[in-house]
N, C-alpha and C positions, 0 to 999 in steps of 0.2 A: 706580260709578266714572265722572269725567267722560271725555264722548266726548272733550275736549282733547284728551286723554294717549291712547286708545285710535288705534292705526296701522289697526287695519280700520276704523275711520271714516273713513277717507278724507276727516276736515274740511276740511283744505288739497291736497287733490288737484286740480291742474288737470283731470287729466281726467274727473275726475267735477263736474266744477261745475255741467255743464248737468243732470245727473243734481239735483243738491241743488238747483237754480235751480228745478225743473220735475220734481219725481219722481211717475212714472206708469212704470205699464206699459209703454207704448208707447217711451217715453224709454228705458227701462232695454233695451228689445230693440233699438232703433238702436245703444245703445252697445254693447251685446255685438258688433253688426255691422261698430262702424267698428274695436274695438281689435282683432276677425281681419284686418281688410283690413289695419288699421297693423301688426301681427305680422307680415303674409305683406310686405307691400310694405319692411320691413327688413330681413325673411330675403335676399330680393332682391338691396338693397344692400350687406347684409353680405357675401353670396358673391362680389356685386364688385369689394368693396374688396381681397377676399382673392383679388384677380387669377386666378377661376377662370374665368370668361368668361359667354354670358349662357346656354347652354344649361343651365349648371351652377346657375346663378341661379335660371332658370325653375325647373326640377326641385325645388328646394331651396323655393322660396316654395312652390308647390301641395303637396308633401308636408307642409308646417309648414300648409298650411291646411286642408287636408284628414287631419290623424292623429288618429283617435278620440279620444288622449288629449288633444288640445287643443280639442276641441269639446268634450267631455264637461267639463272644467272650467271652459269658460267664463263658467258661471255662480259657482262659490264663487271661483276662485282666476285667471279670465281676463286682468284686469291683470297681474299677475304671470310670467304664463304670453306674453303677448303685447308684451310691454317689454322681454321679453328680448334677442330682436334686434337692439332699439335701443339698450339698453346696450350691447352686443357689437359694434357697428357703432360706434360713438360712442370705446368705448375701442381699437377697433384702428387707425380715423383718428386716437387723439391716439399710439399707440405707432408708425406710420408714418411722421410728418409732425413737423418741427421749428415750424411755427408756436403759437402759446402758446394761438390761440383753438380748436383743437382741443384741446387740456386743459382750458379751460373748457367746450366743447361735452360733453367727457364728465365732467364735474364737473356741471352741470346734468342730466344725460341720468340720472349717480347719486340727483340729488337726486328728480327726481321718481318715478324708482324709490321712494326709499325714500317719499317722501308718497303713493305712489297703490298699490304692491302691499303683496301678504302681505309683510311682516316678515323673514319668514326665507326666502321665496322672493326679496326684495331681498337679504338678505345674502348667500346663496348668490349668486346674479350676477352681483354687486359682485364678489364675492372669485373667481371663477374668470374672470371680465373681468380683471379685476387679473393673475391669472396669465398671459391670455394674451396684455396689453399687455408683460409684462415680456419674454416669450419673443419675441414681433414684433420688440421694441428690441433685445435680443440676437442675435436671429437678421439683423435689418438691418446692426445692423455691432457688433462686440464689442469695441470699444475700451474702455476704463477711463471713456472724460470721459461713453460713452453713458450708461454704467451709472451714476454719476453722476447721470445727466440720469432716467435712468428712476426712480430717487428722490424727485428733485424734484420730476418730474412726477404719483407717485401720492401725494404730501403736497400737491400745489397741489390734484390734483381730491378729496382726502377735506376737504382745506379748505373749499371752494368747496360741495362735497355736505352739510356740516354745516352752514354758514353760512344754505346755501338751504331746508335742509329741519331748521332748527333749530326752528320752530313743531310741528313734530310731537315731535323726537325730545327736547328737552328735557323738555316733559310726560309723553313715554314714558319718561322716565329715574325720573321722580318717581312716576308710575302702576308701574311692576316695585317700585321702595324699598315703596309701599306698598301691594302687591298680593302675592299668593302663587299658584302652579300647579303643576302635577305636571312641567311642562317644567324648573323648577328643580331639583328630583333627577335630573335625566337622566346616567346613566356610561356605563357599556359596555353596558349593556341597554336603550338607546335603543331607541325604536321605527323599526325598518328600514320603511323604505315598499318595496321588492321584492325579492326573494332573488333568487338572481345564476341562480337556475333559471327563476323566472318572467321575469327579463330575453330569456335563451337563448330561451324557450318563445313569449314575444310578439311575438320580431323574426321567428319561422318561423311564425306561428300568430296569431289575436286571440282567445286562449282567453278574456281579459276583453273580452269585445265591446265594450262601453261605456267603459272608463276604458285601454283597452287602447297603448299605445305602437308600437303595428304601424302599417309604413309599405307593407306589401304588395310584390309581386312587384317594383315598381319597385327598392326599397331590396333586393331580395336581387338582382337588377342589378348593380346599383349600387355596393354594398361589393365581390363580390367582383371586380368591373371595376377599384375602386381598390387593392384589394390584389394581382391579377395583373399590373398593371402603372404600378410603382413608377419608373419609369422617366421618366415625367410628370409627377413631384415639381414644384412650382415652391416659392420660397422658403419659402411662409406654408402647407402643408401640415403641414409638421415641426410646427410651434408648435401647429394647431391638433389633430393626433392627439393631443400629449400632454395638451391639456387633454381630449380626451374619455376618456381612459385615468383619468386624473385625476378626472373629473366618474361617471365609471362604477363607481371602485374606492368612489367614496363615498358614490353609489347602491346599490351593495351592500355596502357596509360591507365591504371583503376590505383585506386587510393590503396596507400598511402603514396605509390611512385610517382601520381599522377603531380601529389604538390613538391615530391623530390625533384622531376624535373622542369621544376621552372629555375631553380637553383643553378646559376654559371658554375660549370661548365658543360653540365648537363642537360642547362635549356638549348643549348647550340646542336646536342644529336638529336637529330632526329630518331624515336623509336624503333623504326622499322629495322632498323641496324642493329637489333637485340635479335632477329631472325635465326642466324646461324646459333647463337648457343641453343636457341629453342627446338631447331630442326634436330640438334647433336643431341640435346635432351630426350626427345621425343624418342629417337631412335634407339638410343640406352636405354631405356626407359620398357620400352615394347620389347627390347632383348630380354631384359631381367625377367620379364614377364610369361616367355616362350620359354625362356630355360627353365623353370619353374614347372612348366607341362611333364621333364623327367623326375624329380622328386615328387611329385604327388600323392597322397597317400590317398588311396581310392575310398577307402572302407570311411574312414573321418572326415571327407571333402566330399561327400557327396549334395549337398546341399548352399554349399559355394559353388561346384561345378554346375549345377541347375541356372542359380546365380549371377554367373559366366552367359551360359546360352541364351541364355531370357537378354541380358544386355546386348550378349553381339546379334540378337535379332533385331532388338530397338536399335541398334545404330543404323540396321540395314533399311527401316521404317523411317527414319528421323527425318531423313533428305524429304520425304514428302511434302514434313511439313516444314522444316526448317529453312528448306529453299522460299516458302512463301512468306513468311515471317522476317527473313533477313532480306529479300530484295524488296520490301518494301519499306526497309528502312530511310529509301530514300538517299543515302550518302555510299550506298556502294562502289560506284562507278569514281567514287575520289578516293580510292586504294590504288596509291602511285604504283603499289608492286603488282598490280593484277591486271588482267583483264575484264569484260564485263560480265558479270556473274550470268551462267547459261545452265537449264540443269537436262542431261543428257540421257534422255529412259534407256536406252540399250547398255549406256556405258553403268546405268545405274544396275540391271540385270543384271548385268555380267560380275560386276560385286558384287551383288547378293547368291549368285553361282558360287563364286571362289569364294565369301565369306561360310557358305552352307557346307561348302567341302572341306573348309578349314575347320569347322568347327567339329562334325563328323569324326574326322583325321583324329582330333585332338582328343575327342570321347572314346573312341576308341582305343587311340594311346596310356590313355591314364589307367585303360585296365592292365596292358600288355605287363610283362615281365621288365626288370629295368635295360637289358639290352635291346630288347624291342623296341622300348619308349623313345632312344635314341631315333631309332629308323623311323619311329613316327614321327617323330620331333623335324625332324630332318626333310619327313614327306610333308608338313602343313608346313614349312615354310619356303621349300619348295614352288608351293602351290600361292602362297602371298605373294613371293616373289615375281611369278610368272602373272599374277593381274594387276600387277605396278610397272611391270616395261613397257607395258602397251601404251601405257599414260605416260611414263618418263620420255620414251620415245618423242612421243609427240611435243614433249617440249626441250629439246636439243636443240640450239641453234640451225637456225634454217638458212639465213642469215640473205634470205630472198632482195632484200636493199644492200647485202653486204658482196655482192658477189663482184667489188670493181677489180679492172684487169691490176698489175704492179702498179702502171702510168696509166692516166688515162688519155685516149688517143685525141687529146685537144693542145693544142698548142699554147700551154699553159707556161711552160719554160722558159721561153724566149729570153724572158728578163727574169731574173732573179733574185732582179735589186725590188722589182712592184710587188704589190700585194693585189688578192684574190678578193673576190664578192660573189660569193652567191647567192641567188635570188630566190623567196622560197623558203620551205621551213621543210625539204626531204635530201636535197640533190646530192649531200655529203653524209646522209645519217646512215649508218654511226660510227664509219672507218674511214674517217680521213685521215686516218694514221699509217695507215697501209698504203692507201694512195699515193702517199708523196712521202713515201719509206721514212717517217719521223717515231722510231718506236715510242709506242707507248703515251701520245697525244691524245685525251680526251674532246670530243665535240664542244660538248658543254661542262661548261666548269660553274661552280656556285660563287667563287671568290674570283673578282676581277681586280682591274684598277681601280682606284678612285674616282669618282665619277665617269665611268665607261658606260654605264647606261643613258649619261645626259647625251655623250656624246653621240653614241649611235642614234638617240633621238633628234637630236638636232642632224644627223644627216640624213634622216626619214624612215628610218628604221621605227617598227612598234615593238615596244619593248617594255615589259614591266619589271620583277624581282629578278624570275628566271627565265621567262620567255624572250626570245630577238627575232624578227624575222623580218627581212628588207621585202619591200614590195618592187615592181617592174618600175616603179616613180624611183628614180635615181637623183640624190640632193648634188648644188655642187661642191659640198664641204666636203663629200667624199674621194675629191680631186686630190684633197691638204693632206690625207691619209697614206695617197701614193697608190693607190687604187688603179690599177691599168688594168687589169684582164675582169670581166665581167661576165658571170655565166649565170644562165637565166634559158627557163622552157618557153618563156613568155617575151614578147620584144618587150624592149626599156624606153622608157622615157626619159629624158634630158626636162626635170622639173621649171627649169627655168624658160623650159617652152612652151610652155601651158597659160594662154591667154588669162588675163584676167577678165574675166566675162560677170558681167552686173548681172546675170539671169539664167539660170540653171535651164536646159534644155526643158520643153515642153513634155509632156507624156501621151502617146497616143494622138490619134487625130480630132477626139471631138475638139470643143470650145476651152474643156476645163484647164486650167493650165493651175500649175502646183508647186511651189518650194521647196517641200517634202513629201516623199515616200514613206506610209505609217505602216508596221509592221506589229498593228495592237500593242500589246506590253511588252511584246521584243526587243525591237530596234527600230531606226529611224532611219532614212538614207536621204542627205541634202548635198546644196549645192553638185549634181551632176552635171557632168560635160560630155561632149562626144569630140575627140579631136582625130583628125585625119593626116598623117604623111604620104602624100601622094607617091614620093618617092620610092621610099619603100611598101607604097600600098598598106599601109598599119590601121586600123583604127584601134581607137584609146576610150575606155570610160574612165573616170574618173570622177572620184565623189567621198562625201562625210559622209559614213559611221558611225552612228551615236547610239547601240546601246543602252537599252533604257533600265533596266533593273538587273542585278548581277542574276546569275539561275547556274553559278558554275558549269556554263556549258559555252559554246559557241556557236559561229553559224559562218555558211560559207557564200561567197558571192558566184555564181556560175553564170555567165553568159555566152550567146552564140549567135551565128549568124546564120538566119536559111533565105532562100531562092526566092522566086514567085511562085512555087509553087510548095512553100510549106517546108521543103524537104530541106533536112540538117546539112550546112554547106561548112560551117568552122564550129570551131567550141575550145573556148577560151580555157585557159587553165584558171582554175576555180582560188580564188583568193580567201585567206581567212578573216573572220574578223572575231575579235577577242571580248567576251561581253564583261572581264573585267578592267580592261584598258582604256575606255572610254572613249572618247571621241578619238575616230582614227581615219586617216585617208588612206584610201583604197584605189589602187589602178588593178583594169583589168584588160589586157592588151591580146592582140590576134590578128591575125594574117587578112586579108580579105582578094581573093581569086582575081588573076587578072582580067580574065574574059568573064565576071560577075558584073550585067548592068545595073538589074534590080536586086536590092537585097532588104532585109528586114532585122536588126539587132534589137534580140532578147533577155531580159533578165529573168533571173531568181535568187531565191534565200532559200540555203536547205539550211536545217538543226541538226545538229553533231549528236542531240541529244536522242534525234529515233532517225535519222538522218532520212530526214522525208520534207518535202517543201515546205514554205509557210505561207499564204496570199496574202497580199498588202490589202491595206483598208483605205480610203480618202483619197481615191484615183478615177478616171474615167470608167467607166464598166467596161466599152469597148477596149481598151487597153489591156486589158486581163484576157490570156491565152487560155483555151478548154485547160489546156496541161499545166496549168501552173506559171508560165511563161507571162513578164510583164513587158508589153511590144513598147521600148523607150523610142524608134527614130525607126524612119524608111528610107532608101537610098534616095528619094524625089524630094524630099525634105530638107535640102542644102543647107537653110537658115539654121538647121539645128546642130550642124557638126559644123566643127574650125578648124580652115587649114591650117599646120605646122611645117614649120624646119624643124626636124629632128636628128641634126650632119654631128652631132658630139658623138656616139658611137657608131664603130665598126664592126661587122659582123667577120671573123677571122677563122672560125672554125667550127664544125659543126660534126656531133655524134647523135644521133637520131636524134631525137627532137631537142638535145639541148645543144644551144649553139654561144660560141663563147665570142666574146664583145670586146674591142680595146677603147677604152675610155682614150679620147683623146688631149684631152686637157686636163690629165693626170701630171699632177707635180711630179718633179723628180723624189727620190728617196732624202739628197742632199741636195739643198740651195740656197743662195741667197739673198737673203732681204733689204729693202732697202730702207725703211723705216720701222720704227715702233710704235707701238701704241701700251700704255699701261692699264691693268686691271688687276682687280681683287677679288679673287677667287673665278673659278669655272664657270659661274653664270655671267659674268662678267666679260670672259671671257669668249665662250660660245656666241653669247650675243652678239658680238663686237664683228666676230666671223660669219654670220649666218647675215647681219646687213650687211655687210661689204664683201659678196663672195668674189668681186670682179679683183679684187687686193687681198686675194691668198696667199698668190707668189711674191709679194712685193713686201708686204706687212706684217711682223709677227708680232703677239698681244706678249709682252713680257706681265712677271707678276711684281705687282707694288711692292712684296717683302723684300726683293731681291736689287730695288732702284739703286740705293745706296752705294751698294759694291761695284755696281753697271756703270752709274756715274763716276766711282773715281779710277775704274777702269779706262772709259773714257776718255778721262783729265789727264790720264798719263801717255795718252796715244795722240793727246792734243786734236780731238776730236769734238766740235762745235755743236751745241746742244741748248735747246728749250727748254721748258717746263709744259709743252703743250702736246708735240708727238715726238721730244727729241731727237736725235741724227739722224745725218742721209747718210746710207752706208754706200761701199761698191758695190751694185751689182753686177761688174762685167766681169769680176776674176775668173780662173778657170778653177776648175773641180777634177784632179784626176786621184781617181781610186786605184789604190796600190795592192792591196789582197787581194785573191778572187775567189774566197771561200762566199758561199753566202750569211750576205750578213742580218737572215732572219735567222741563223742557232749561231752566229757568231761571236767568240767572245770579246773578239777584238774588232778593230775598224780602222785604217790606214789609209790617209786621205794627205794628198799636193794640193795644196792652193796657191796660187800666183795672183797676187794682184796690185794695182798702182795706191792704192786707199787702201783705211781698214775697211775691213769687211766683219756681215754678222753671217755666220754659218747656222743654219738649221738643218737638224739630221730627224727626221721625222718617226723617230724611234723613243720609245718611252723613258720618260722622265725617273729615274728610280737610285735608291741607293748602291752601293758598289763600282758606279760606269765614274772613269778620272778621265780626263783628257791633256793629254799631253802633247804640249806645242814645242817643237826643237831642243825636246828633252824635258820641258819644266812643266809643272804640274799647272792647269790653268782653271780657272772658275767655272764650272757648267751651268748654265741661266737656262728656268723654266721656260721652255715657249710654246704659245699657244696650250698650255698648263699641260698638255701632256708629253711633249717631245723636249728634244736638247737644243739649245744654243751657244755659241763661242762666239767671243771678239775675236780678231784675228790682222793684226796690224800688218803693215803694208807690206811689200816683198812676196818671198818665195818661202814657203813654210810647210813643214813636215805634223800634222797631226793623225794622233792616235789616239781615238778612243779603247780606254779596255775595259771589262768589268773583273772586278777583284773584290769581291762581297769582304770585307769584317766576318758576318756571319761566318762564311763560311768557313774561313782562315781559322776562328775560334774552333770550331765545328770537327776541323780537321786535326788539331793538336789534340784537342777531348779523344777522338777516336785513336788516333796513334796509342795515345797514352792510355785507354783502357785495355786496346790490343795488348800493351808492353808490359801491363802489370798482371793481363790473366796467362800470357806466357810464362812469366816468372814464377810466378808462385806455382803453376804446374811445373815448369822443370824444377821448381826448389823441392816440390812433392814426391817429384819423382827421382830425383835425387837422394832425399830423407829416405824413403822405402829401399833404395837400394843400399845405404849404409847400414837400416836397419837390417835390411836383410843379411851383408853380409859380415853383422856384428854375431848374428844367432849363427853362422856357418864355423864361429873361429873356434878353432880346438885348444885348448889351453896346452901350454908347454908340462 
């Protein structure tokens, strides 16, 4: 899919531009540092605008800067997370103020939201921004002409946000039409990012240490200082409770939000993306509450201040029980934004230390004199402060899997016409953007192509909505892809080398012999094999995975090789198996010593879920090792392992243990075919490919929609044709490429062909709206092939084409934008022209 359309490319984001001008490491950790400072320093001004004062300010910014939960994301989702303020500041000056340029200030403020964060953490934003400009204008004055005006005002700033950030969202309109995800099915069974227990559990506790929402002793202060005394209400309090009542019913999904979002377009976000205005909440919220500690009136609050300490003791008590109560909910460990809930007694003392000092500080403050109260005020939050770094600390990016060099040192470049496979679900996580200097590339993306999931299963990938992860079993449809460098910790297998064998290896040496491996209500393991490459000395297991009941967990396959005398000689890198993906084939491949005569290959099943082993059931007894270990074969057992040719890959380069592979009967990027074959739709298609992989290169599956125009293309090239597999094409022309940008971010594509016949070109690059192809100036037909890549006719001689992409979208996209830049220029110079004539009408002195 082009990065155009894609919104986590952040193509057009101002604030990554220095990021895409100059991407490095060093770049990318400045800006993670300037979007906390711009985070904190709106929290700031937002508390301002919202007339609480600056003690409430201050409190409000260092909490928003310091909450685990917003350091910990500052790497996947920190934009987002940190523009929030600035929305929310941006639209409560346009819901305050009658002037027109704070509607455009939050009309701009929307836009770059949506060009520079997550998606859905922009929508969410917008939309309770939105609510709580509306409540500000009502709450200001509630006349009819306001309400009115509050109308106008959020059609002028959705205008102005569309207009500006129309380069992104138009090609996102056109990238969903022809893209598919699992967020599309989303109803009532959306994925909640946190149950309304771990909420409770976080704001007394950081049971999630690293992704955790806890604001520490300060915030339990804090709240219940603003809930004893309500008394100190100022206008813009009302407004913003409700949107955090509002922001929190939809972070837990609890009724009434719960049946709001099943409702398009709001069954498609996911909850957990109402986090930032909660955290921003949270934080305002525990300001109001500390600044409140200087007006106090001692003599008439003494029995709210009892109140007060009696609560902030029960919070420091709660964890006790709260931790037992919520982690046995059973569903914790499926809170995508956390960790596994752990509760920590030292870190728990040490908050009830800074909780007891704080509370102390503040009793004593409330007697002080009002300039005193300041200093007190000053010293308990000081000391809040200082038992939140220790936690915020610890979840800073570490980014211990992120540390790869610019390049990595594998001879990966070579060609830069092939595509990459790694093997494995860690070796690129989660900066493969940095690696091959592509700013602002995400891993994993939710929206793909149209059917990209059949496909990567039909090349032996296991894959469900949002999981992908290829096994060391290498399909040969991955050849069609254009797939030549291959990187893998684990050797690969060439799938088409894998006997087909009527009888799964034996288990053990008694008598028993078995077809399956039972892993009680676990899992199942069939059809296993042991296959051998002499050459390279490899042994191969290979085998079904069948998962017997979902348990939202998984399990992993480990195997290893030791000696005669017991002792660990190899050990396999450990493969996943997925217990909601259902029947899956698994290889698990490893080295075996040249000078090793005797050896003995072990299995096991660990659980992801306490990740401790599991012992099969309905096996030899002798088979089952003291340690868990299930003994499948011994080196004297020859009948049970089959030799292989495994000559498809080259091993070409290696960085400790991962060593990069060149598939050698990897298609070119562009070639051509010599025959077709028709189908209708992708299944039809895949199927067609996955039996005849020997006729990849030779045969591409056009679509049945597309026959018509094919044939009288044909008819006019006077080219002889069936109804059964229609024409022989030329395969012998030449193919020279004439750009040498690569043409994986390329927009264009300049290609000489020579040939005696026509010929069919196939560019193995995705099928999509915007890409024209032009043959010796004229616009010509692009044919689906093989339903995801392009096709050309290409009649006989010597011929100049050019693919380019020129999206519609974007074209649209780009005038919208000119023309809302042209018209908020104007009316500001018309503005600033009118002020000066006024001005210097009131200078003129009459004759």
């Amino acid at each position: 899919m082009p990065l155009l359309g894609d919104p986590q490319a952040c193509v057009f984001s101002p604030i990554f531009a220095i990021f895409n001008l100059l991407p490095s490491m060093q770049t990318w950790n400045l800006l993670l540092i300037m979007l906390l400072i711009f985070g904190t320093i709106f929290t700031y001004l937002f508390s301002l605008e919202l007339e609480f004062g600056y003690t409430a300010g201050l409190v409000a910014a260092l909490l928003f800067a310091f909450c685990p939960g917003v350091q910990w994301r500052l790497e996947a989702m920190g934009t987002g997370i940190c523009l929030t303020p600035f929305v929310f500041f941006c639209f409560l000056r346009a819901g305050k103020n009658k002037s027109p340029w704070n509607v455009v200030l939050a009309g701009i403020a929307a836009a770059i939201d949506i060009l520079s964060a997550h998606p859905e953490i922009a929508f969410t934003t917008i939309t309770i921004a939105t609510l709580l400009m509306w409540l500000v204008i009502y709450q200001t004055n509630k006349t009819t002409s306001l309400r009115i005006s509050a109308v106008r005002k959020t059609v002028l700033i959705g205008t102005i946000a569309l207009g500006l950030s129309a380069l992104i969202v138009f090609p996102f309109l056109e990238y969903l039409l022809n893209g598919e995800s699992y967020k599309f099915g989303l109803t009532s069974d959306a994925p909640t990012g946190i149950l309304w227990q771990a909420l409770i559990a976080n704001y007394c506790f950081p049971f999630f240490s690293k992704g955790s929402p806890f604001m520490g002793p300060l915030s339990w202060l804090g709240i219940p200082m603003l809930l004893f005394f309500p008394d100190k209400f100022n206008r813009f309090e009302k407004p913003l409770l409700i949107c955090f009542v509002v922001t929190t019913f939809a972070l837990c999904k609890l009724f009434p939000m719960n049946l709001m979002l099943q409702i398009p377009p709001l069954s498609l976000t996911a909850p957990i993306y109402c986090l930032p205005p909660y955290i921003l909440f949270i934080a305002v919220l525990s300001g109001i509450g500390i600044s409140k500690i200087v007006n106090i009136n001692f003599n008439n609050s003494l029995p709210k201040v009892f109140g007060v300490l009696i609560l902030g003791i029960a919070f420091s008590v709660i964890p006790l029980i709260v931790f037992k109560w919520y982690s046995n909910g059973g569903t914790t460990v499926l809170n995508p934004i956390f960790d596994s809930p752990k509760f920590d007694f030292k870190l728990w003392l040490r908050n009830i230390f800074f909780a007891a000092a704080m509370f102390f500080c503040s009793g004593l403050t409330i007697k002080m004199p009002h300039k005193w109260k300041i200093i007190g005020c000053g010293l308990v939050i000081a000391i809040g402060i200082g038992n939140l770094i220790p936690i915020s600390y610890a979840s800073l990016p570490v980014r211990q899997l992120f540390n790869y060099p610019r390049v990595l040192p594998l001879k990966l470049q070579a060609d830069n016409e092939s595509r990459i496979l790694s093997i494995g679900d860690h070796l690129f996580e989660p900066n493969t953007n940095l690696v091959y200097g592509v700013p602002m590339v995400q891993v994993s993306n939710p929206i793909r192509p149209k059917g990209y999931i059949e496909l990567m299963k039909a090349c032996g990938a296991r894959a469900d909505d949002t999981i992908l992860t290829f096994s060391p079993r290498i399909s040969k449809l991955v050849d069609l892809l254009n797939v030549r460098t291959i990187i893998s910790e684990s050797p690969i297998l060439d799938e088409n080398a894998i006997p087909k064998l009527d009888q799964p290896i034996a288990i053990g040496e008694g008598k028993s012999q078995t077809n399956e491996i039972v892993y009680d209500d676990a899992l199942s393991l069939n059809n296993i094999r042991l296959l051998r490459d002499h050459r390279s000395n490899t042994l191969y297991c290979c085998m079904d995975a069948i998962p017997k009941i979902w348990k939202g967990v998984g399990f992993r396959v480990c195997c290893n090789i030791r000696d005669v005398n017991e002792r660990l000689v190899t050990t396999f890198e450990p493969q996943p198996i997925y217990s909601w993906l259902g029947k899956q084939r698994i290889t698990c491949s490893g080295a075996l010593p040249l000078n090793l005569k005797y050896w003995t290959f072990s299995l096991q099943i660990i659980s992801d879920e306490n990740a401790s082993p599991i012992d099969p059931t309905h096996i030899a007894a002798q088979s089952l090792l003291s340690d868990h270990w299930l003994l499948l074969v011994k080196s004297n057992q020859a009948n049970k392992v089959d030799d292989i040719i495994n000559d498809r890959f080259v091993p070409i380069s290696r960085c400790g243990s991962i060593v990069s592979y060149r598939n050698k009967t990897a298609l070119d990027r562009y070639f051509l075919a010599r025959k077709i074959v028709w189908a209708d739709g992708i299944k039809e298609a895949l199927k067609y490919l996955q039996l005849h992989p020997l006729e990849l290169s030779s045969t591409v599956v056009l679509d049945n929609a597309q026959k018509e125009q094919f044939q009288q293309l044909t008819d006019k090239m006077c080219i002889q044709h069936d109804n059964s597999s229609t024409a022989s094409f030329d395969a012998s022309a030449r193919i020279n490429k004439l750009n040498s940008v690569d043409s994986n971010f390329a927009s264009a594509l300049d290609l000489e062909v020579k040939s005696t016949q026509p010929a069919l070109l196939v560019v193995s690059d995705l099928f999509y709206p915007g890409w024209k192809a032009i043959l010796d100036g004229k616009d010509e037909k692009i044919f689906r092939a093989d339903y995801f890549f392009r096709a050309i006719l290409i009649p006989a001689g010597r011929h100049h084409l050019r693919f380019e992409y020129k999206p519609l979208s974007f074209t649209i996209a780009l005038l919208l934008f000119l023309s809302t830049i042209t018209i908020i220029v104007i009316c500001w110079l018309r503005l600033k022209l009118f002020r000066k004539v006024t001005t210097d009408d009131k200078n003129l002195v009459p004759a």
